[in-house]
KELUM-389812 format. One line per 2 residues: number of its first residue (from 1); for each residue z negated, x, y negated of C-alpha. Coordinates in pm, 1 decimal, padded with zeros to 6 digits. Layout:
<recs>
NUM = Z:X:Y  ...
</recs>
This chain:
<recs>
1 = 00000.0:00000.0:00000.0  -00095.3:00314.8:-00250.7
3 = 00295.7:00434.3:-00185.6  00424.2:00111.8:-00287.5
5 = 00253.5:00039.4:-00591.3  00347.9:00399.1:-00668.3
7 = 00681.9:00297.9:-00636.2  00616.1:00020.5:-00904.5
9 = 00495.2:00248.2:-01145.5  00751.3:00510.0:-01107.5
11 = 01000.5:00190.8:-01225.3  00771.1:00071.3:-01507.6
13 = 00881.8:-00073.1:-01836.1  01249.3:00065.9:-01818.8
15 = 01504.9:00091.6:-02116.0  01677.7:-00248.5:-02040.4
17 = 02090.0:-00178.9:-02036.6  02334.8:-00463.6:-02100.5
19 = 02646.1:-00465.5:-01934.6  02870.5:-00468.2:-02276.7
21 = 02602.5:-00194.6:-02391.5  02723.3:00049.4:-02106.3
23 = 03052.8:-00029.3:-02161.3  03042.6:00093.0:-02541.2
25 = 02826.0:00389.0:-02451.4  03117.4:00499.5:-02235.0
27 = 03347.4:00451.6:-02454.7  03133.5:00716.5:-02692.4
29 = 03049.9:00958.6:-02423.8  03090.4:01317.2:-02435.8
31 = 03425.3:01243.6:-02230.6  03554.4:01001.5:-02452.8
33 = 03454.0:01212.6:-02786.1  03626.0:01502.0:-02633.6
35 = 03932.0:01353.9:-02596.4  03900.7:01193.2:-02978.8
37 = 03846.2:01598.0:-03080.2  04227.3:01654.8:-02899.4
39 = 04322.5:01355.4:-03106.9  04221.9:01500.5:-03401.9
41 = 04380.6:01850.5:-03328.0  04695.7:01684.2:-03240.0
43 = 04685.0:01479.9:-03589.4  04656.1:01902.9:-03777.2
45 = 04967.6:01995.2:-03564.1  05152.1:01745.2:-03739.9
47 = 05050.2:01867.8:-04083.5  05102.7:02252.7:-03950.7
49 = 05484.9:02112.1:-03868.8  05509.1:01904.1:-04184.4
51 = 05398.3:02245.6:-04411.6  05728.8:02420.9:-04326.6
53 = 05962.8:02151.5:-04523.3  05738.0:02181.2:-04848.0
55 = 05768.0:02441.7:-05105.6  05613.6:02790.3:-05008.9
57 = 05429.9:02930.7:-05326.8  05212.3:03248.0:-05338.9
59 = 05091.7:03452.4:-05588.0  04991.5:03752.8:-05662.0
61 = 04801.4:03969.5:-05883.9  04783.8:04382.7:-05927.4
63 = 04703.6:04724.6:-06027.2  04866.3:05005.6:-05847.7
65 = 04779.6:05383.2:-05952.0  05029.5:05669.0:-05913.6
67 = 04913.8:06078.2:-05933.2  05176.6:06271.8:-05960.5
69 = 05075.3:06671.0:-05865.3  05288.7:07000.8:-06056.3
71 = 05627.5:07009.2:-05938.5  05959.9:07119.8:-06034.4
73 = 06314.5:06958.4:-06097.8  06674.8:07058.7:-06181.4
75 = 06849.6:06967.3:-06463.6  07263.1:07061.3:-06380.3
77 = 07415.2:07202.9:-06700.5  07742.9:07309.8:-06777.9
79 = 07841.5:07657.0:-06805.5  08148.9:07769.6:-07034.7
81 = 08399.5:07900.9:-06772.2  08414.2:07491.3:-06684.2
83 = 08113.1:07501.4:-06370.9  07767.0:07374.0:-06372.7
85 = 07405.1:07553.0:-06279.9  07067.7:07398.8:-06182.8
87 = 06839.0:07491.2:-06402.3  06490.6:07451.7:-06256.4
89 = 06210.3:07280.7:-06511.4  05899.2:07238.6:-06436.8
91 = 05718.1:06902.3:-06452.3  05279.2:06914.6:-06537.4
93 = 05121.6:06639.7:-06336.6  05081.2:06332.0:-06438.3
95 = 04912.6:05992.0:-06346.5  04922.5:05643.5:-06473.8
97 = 04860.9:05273.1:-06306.4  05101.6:05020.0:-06308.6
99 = 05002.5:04638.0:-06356.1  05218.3:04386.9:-06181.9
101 = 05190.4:03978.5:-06123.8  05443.1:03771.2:-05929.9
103 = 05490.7:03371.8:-05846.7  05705.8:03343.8:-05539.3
105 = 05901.6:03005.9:-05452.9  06068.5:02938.5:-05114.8
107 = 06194.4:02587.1:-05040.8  06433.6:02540.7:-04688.2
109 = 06680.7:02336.7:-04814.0  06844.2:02273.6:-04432.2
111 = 06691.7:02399.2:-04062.9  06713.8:02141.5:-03786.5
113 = 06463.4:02286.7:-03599.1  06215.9:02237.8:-03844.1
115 = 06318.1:01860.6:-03848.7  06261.6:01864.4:-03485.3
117 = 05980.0:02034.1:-03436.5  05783.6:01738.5:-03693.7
119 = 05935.0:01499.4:-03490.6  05788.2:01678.3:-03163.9
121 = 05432.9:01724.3:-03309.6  05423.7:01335.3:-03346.4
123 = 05560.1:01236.7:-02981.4  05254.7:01518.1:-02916.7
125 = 05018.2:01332.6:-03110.2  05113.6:00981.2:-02991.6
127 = 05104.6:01112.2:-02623.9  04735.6:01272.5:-02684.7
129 = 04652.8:00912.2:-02882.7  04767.4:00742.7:-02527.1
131 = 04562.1:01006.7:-02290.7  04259.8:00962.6:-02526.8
133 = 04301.4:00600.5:-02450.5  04332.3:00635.5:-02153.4
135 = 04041.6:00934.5:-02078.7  03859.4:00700.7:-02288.4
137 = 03931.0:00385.8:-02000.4  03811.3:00615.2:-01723.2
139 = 03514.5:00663.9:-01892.3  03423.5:00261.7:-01932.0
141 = 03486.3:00240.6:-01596.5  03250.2:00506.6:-01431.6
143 = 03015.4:00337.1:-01682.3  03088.4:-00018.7:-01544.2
145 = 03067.8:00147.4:-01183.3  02718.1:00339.7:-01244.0
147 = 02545.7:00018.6:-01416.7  02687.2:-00223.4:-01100.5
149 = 02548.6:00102.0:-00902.3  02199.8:00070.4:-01030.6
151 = 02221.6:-00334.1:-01048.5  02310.9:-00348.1:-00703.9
153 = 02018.8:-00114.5:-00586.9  01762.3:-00331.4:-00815.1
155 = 01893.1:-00664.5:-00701.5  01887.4:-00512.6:-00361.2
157 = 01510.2:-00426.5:-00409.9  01416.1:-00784.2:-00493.7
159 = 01629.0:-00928.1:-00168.0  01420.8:-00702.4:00014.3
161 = 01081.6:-00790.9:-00167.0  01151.9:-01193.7:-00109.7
163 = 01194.2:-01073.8:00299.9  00846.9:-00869.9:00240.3
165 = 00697.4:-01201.8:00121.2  00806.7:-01380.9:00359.7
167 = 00653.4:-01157.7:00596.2  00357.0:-01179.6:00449.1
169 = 00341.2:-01609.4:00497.0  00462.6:-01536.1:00862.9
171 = 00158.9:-01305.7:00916.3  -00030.6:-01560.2:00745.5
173 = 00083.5:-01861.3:00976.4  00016.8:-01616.0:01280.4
175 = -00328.5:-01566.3:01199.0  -00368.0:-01938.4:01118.6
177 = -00198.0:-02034.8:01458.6  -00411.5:-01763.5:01669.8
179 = -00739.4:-01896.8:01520.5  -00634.5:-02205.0:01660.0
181 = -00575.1:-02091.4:02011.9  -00224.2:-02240.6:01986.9
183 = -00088.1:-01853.1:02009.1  -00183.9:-01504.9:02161.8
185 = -00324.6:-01189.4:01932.5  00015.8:-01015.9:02003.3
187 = 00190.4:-01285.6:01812.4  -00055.3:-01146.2:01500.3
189 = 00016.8:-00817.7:01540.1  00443.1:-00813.6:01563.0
191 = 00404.8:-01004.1:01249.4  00180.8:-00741.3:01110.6
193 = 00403.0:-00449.7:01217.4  00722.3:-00628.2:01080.0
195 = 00523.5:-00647.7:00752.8  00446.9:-00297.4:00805.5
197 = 00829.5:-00214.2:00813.1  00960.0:-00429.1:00559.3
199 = 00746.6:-00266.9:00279.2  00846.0:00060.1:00402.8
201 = 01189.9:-00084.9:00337.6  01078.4:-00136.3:-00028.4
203 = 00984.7:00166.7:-00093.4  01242.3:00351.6:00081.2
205 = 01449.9:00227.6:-00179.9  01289.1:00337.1:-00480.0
207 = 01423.2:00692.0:-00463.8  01765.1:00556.3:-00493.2
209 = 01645.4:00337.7:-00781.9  01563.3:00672.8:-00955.2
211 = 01904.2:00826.4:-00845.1  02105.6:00558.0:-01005.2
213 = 01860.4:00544.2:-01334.4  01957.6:00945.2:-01395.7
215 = 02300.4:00894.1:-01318.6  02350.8:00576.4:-01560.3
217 = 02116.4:00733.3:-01852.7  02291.9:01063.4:-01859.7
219 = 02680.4:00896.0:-01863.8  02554.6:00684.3:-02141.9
221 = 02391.9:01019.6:-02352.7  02076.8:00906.6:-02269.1
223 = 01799.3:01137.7:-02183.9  01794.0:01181.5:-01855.2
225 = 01429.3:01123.3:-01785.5  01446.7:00800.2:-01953.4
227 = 01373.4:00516.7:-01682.3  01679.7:00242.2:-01729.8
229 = 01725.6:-00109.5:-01618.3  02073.9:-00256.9:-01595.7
231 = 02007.2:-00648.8:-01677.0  02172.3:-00908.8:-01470.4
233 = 02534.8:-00975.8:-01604.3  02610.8:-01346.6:-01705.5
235 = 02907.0:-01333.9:-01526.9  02741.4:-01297.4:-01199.8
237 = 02565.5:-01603.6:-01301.6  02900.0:-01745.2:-01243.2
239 = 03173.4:-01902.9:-01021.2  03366.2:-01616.9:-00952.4
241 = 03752.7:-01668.9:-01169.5  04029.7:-01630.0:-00972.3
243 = 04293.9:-01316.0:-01015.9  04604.9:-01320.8:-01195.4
245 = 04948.3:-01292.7:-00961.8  05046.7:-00994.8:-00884.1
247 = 05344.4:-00976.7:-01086.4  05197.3:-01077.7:-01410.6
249 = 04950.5:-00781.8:-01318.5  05242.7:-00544.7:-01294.9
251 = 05390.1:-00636.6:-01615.4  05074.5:-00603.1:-01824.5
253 = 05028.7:-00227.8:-01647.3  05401.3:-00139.4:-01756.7
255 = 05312.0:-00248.6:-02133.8  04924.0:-00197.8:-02159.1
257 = 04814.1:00134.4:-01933.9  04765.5:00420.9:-02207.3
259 = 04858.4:00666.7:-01939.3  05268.3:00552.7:-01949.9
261 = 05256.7:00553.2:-02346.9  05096.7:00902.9:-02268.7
263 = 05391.2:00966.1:-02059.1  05655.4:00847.6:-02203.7
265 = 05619.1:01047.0:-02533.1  05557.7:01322.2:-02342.9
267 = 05916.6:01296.8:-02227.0  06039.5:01240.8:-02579.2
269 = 05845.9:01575.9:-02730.1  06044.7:01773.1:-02428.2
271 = 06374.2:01597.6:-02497.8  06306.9:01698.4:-02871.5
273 = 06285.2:02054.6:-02747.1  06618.5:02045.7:-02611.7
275 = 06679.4:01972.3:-02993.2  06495.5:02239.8:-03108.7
277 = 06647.6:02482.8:-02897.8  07015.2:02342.3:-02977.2
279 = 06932.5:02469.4:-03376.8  06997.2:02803.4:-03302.9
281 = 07342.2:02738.6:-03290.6  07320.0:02618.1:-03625.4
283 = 07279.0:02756.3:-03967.5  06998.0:02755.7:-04184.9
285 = 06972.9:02717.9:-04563.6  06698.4:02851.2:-04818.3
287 = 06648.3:02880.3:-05180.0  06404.2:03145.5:-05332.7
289 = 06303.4:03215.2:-05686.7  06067.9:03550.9:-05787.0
291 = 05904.4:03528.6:-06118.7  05749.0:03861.0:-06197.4
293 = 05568.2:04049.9:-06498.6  05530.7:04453.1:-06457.9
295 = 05410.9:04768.9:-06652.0  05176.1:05019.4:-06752.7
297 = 05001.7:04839.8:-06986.2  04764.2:04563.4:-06928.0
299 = 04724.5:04411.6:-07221.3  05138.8:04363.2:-07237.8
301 = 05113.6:04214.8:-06868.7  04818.4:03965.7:-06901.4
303 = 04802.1:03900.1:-07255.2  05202.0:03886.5:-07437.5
305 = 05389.8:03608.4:-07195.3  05670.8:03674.3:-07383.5
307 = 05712.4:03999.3:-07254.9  05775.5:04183.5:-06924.8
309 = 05926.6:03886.5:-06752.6  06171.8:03881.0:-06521.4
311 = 06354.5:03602.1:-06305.4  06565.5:03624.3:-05952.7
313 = 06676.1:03316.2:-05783.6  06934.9:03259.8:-05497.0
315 = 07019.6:03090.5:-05200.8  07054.9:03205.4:-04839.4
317 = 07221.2:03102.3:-04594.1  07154.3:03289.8:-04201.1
319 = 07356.0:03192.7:-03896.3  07263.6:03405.5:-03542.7
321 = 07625.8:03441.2:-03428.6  07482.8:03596.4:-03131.2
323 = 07126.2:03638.5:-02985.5  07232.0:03749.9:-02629.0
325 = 07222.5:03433.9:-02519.4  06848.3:03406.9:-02601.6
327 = 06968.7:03047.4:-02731.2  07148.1:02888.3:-02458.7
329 = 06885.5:03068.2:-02178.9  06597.9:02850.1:-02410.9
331 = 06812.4:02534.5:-02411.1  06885.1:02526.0:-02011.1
333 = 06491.0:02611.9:-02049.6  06402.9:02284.8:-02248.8
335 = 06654.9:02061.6:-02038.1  06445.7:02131.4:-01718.0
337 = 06104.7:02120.8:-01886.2  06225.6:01760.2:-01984.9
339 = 06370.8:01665.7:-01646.6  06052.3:01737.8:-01487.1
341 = 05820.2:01559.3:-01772.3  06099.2:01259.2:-01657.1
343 = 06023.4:01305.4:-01290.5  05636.8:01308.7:-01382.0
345 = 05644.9:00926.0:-01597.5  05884.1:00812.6:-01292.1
347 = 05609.8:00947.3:-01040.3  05303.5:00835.9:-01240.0
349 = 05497.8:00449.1:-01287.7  05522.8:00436.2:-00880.7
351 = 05197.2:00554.1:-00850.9  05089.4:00304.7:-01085.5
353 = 05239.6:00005.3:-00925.1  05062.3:00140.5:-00588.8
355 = 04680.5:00125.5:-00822.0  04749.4:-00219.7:-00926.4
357 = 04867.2:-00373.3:-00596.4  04555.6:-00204.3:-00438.8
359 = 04301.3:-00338.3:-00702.5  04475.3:-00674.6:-00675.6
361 = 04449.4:-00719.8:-00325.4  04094.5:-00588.3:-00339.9
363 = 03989.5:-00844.5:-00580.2  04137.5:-01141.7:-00402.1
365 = 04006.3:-00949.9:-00063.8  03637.8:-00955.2:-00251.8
367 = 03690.7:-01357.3:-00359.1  03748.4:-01465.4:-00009.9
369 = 03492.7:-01215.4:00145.2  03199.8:-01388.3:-00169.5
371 = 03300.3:-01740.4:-00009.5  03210.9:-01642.2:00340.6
373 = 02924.5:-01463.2:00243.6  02788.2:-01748.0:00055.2
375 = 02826.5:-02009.8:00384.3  02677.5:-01751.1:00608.3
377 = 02376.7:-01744.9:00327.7  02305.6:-02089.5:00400.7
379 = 02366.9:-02089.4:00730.6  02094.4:-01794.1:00779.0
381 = 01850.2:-02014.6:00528.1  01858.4:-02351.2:00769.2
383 = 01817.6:-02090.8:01081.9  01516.1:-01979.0:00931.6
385 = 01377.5:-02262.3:00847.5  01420.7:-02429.1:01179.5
387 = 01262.1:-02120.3:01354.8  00976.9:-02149.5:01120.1
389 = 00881.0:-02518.5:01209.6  00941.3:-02425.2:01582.3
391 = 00676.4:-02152.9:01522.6  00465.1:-02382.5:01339.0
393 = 00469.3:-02676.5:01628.7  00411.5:-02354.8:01856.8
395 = 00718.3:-02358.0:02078.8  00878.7:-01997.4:01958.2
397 = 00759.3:-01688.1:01901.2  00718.7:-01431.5:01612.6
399 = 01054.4:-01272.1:01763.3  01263.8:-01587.4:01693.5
401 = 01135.8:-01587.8:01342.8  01181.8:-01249.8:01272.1
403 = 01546.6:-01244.1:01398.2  01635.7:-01514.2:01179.4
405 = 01416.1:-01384.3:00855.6  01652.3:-01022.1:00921.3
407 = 01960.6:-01246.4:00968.2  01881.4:-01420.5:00608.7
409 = 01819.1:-01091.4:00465.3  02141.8:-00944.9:00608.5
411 = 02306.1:-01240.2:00460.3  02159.1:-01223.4:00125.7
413 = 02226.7:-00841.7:00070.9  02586.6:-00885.0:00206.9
415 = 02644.7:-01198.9:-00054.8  02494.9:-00958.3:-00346.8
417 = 02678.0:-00691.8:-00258.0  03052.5:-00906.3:-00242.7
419 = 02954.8:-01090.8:-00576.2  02931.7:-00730.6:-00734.0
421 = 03223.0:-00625.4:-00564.0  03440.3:-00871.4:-00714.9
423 = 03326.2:-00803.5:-01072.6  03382.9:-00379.0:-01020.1
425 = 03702.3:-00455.4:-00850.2  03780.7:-00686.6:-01119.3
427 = 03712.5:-00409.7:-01360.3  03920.2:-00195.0:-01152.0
429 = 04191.7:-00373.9:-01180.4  04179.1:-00431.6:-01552.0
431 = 04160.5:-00054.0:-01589.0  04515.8:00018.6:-01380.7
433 = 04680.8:-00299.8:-01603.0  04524.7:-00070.9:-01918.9
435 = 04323.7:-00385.9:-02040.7  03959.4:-00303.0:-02054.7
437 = 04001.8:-00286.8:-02432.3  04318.0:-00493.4:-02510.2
439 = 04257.7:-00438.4:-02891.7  04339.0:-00038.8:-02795.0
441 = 04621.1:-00097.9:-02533.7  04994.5:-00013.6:-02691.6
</recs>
């Protein structure tokens, strides 16, 4: 008895944990804000692209000192007869610092591969938008799976604390019938030892209770010490909806599932490769303009605009006649980097068909299985019942009771344990369609 109650206090006054509450939790994991960070590097690549196509200005700013040691030069002169000497002069050192500042301009007026490469950062960004979605679904659902996970062991504590109690009244009515004479003392003690085992049961269980509390707290950044509760769902309160067709499931997982939008603009950033790779054929245009002030004197550089200026402009235009075929080795490079993104959305679109059939079938498998589960639940209730009056008017034993009390326990775990099947496989199957979170879906 000290274990058990141990066992209650272990699982005192929990963090309760609504089912919509793990589901935004997941959604704000470390996972999930991971995957918003890639986002969010993906959204700078697109500026880093769009920088090339705007104007290019630096500037810069000066001094620059010059020693000049002793040294000597030649000065060629004439001579009379109509020839010409070097007469050597010599030249004192010297030293002086020269002051410069420059703006610099450069606009590309035409490169396609600048074009392309923009256009490739945002099929990159759009494809990291869809797997952030989509990393983003995978979390929700390990969340929905980890708070059925702990519901399910709870739930299944309870089942088997109603069979402890009714232990308990069956030990009771055996100690009531053997006072009576109307049974023996062994009668007594099989109902004590199936007490015996049925609170062992109990508290067998509470270990996994733990298990699932860590695992739930720690996917929803919780502390991982923190003792959690995942309250009863309304929807398990309820008659269990039926499943869309199959069909209509397909079609929402062709539109809705992040991971094809993912996909498919994966595809387009390696077709737009092939593009970028197809621009060094082509030329490329530029315009450039140098303003610059120079001299030895500071206060004529920094302090007299009207002086020391001086202005080049011009245009440029560059064509790569030939590379060594650098070029066309880069574009049969891009073409098959594309095919095989194409053979990866065509793979990940069968595979995806497969998901969905599988969670379909599993859902209406789970709604059928529920039904049954709930007629053998009543069954097993009238069984035990009628083996408890038979006990009662003395004409059965403690055995006959007991093997119906398991069989109603059997059949109340198996009904708890469909009903929460058919709400994960539900989920499940939401996730392949890519409609957890319809508001996200593209």
């Amino acid at each position: 008895m000290n274990a058990f109650l141990l066992a209650a206090v272990l699982t005192a006054a929990p963090t309760p944990i609504q089912l919509e509450e793990a589901r935004v939790r997941s959604r704000e994991n470390t996972q999930s804000l991971s995957a918003l960070l890639q986002v969010a590097s993906a959204e700078q690549d697109v500026r880093i692209a769009r920088s090339s196509l705007l104007p290019q200005v630096g500037f810069q700013v000066g001094a620059t000192g010059v020693y000049s040691g002793p040294s000597r030069s030649y000065n060629v002169v004439p001579t009379g007869d109509g020839s010409y000497v070097n007469i050597p002069v010599p030249v004192p050192e010297s030293s002086f610092v020269d002051f410069g500042l420059s703006v610099s301009i450069r606009q590309v007026l035409y490169d396609r591969s600048i074009w392309a490469r923009l256009e490739q950062s945002g099929a990159q960004l759009e494809s990291q938008r869809g797997q952030a979605l989509e990393d983003r679904d995978a979390s929700e659902q390990e969340g929905i799976q980890r708070f059925f996970l702990l519901y399910r062991t709870q739930a299944t504590i309870q089942v088997l604390q109603a069979n402890v109690k009714r232990s308990e009244e069956q030990l009771e009515r055996a100690r009531a019938l053997f006072v009576a004479g109307r049974v023996g003392k062994a009668e007594e003690l099989s109902a004590q030892v199936n007490l015996g085992n049925d609170r062992i049961a109990v508290v067998a269980r509470q270990s996994q209770l733990v298990d699932n509390q860590v695992q739930l707290a720690t996917w929803l950044a919780l502390p991982g010490a923190e003792a959690v509760a995942a309250v009863e769902p309304e929807l398990l309160r309820q008659t269990p909806e039926p499943v869309m067709s199959l069909p209509q499931a397909l079609e929402e997982a062709r539109t809705r599932r992040p991971l094809l939008v993912a996909l498919r603009e994966r595809l387009r950033a390696a077709e737009l490769q092939e593009r970028i790779a197809h621009s060094g054929f082509l030329p490329r245009l530029s315009l450039s303009v140098d303003l610059q002030r120079g001299g030895p004197d500071a206060d004529i550089v920094f302090l007299q605009p009207r002086l020391q200026n001086s202005v080049r402009g011009g245009i440029a235009l560059s064509w790569d006649l030939f590379n060594g075929w650098a070029t066309t080795a880069q574009q049969s490079q891009a073409r098959a980097q594309s095919r095989v993104a194409e053979l990866n959305l065509r793979q990940a679109e069968r595979d995806l068909e497969g998901q969905v059939r599988q969670a379909h079938a599993s859902v209406e498998a789970q709604l059928v299985a529920t039904e049954l589960a709930e007629a053998n639940r009543k069954a097993a209730a009238e069984a035990l019942a009628l083996a408890s009056e038979r006990f009662n008017a003395g004409v059965s034993s403690t055995l006959e009771v007991r093997d119906a009390q398991l069989k109603l326990t059997q059949a109340e775990l198996t009904l708890l344990e469909n009903r929460i099947d058919v709400e994960v496989a539900r989920f499940a199957l939401m996730r392949a369609m890519g409609t957890l979170n319809p508001g996200e879906a593209k």
